[in-house]
C-alpha positions, 0 to 999 in steps of 0.5 A: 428472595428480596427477605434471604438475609443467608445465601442458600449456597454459601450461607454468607450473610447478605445483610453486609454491603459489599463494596466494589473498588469503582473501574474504568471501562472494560477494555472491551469499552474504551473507546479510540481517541480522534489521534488514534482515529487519525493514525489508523486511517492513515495507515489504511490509507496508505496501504490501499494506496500500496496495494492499488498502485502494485495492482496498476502496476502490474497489468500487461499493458504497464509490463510492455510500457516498463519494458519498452521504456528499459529497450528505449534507455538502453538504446540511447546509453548505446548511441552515447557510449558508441565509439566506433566510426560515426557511421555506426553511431549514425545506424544506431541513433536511427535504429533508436528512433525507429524504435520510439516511433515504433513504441510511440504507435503501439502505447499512443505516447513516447515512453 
């Protein structure tokens, strides 16, 4: 009641003003300053960029390009590291454009 000058529970005395020390916010209440705003959006940015890429990547048409790209380098590393007559080097030089023009039809660009 408004008139309790003793609490029916403790029987302190209510009449005495009890001061609290004055407090920042709760930590449930601070509030995320424009630096941390910025830092936080950078971080979800770059991951979403991360998963998506991994995403992009990943895809089958993506693995046949990688893979052909690897068949196509490793082809021309053949034809210049290839010491025997030229002859041979001729064959595999024609093997190699065979075969980019073979990935060229199937991925619609030289990979």
């Amino acid at each position: 009641m408004a008139e309790a000058i003793l609490c029916k529970h403790c029987q302190s005395d209510l009449r005495q003003k009890i001061r609290n020390a004055p407090q920042g916010p709760l930590s449930s209440e601070r509030r995320i300053g424009p630096v941390s705003k910025v830092f936080v959006a950078i971080i979800i940015a770059t991951t979403l960029y991360w998963a998506f890429g991994f995403y992009v990547r990943d895809t089958p048409e993506d693995q046949g390009r990688i893979q052909a790209q690897d068949a196509v380098e490793l082809c021309r590393q053949e034809v210049d590291s290839y010491s025997g007559p030229a002859a041979g080097k001729s064959v595999i030089a024609d093997s190699c454009r065979k075969l980019e023009d073979e990935l060229h039809k199937s991925f619609g660009h030289a990979p």
